[in-house]
C-alpha positions, 0 to 999 in steps of 0.5 A: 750332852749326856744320854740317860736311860730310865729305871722304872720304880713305879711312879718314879723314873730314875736316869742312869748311864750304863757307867754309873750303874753298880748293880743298884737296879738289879739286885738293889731291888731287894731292899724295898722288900728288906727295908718294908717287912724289918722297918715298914715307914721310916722318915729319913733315908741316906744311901751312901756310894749312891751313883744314880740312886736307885736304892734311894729312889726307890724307897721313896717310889715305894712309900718307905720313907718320907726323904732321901739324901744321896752321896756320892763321890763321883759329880756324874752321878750328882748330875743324874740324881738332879735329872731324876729329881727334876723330872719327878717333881722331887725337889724338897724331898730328894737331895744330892751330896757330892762327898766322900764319905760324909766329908761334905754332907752338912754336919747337922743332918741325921738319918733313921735309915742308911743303906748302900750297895757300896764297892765289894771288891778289895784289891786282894780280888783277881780282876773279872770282865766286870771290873775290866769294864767298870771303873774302879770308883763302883767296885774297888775298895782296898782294904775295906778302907772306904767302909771303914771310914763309913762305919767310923762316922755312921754312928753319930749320923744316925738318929735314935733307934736308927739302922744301917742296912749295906748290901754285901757280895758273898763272892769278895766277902763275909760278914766277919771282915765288918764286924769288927769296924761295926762294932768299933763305930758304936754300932751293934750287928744285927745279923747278915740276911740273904737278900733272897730269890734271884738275888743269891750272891747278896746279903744284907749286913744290918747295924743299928744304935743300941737303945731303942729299937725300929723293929 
């Protein structure tokens, strides 16, 4: 039987295995700020490579948004995302897709908002004691391929005036190495913004549909 900590986001409690946890609880802290002072209330939230779902989690704690859709490829993660849900009361607002990329998320849903702190890593990368000790599933992207096939689905997953916000690490990349598969998906770049104090290793990468605006 698996023995989950909890991540404390106000009044909800998020279960995680040290296994599962990418960085979601620490520096994916930073999107609640990002996500209340770019966008305020958005409706519908999807976090792609979601692992237990901190982010997610924790926009919906914190009031900035009304649903969260979770996807990940890993079922361990799924089986954490359905603890918290069921300890927080959360059926009906919370829900958990095990995919790849959106390749078994029901083909009817949209979102206003996507975000993720997805793998930052491309096999170019020398290995760090961080890696060594990780699986392969939170920090290897070779290529960029698992972003690339993101972006070339995201657009066509977003509802008017939608945005996408992916959490970055200066260490393994810049915001030129997306720029082109953002652009490529319909998609519009709205710029790359530190993810601030504490944080410095960290930006924001924040697309959107041309048309109407969120902000």
């Amino acid at each position: 039987m698996t023995t989950y900590a909890r991540a404390d986001y106000g009044p909800v409690s998020v279960a995680y295995t040290a296994e599962l946890d990418g960085g979601g609880n620490t520096f994916g802290r930073a999107y609640a700020p990002f996500v209340r002072s770019r966008f305020g209330r958005v409706g519908s939230v999807f976090e792609w490579c979601a692992g237990p779902g901190f982010i997610g989690f924790s926009l919906l704690a914190a009031g900035l948004c009304d649903s969260v859709d979770l996807g990940d490829v890993n079922p361990a993660a799924g089986e954490a995302v359905e603890r918290t849900i069921v300890e927080n009361g959360l059926r009906g607002r919370a829900r958990f897709h095990l995919s790849d990329g959106f390749d078994d998320v029901p083909a009817d849903l949209r979102w206003d908002l996507m975000v993720g702190n997805p793998p930052h890593v491309n096999q170019t990368a020398a290995a760090s004691d961080y890696q060594r000790s990780h699986s392969p599933l939170i920090w290897k992207d070779t290529d960029w391929g698992i972003h690339r096939s993101f972006y070339a689905a995201a657009a066509e997953r977003l509802r008017p005036g939608g945005s996408v916000v992916v959490q970055e690490n200066h260490r393994f990349s810049t915001p030129e190495d997306f720029t082109g598969m953002v652009e490529k998906s319909g998609l519009e770049v709205v710029g790359a913004f530190d993810c601030g104090e504490g944080h410095e290793d960290y930006y924001f990468l924040w697309s959107r549909l041309p048309g109407p605006r969120t902000s």
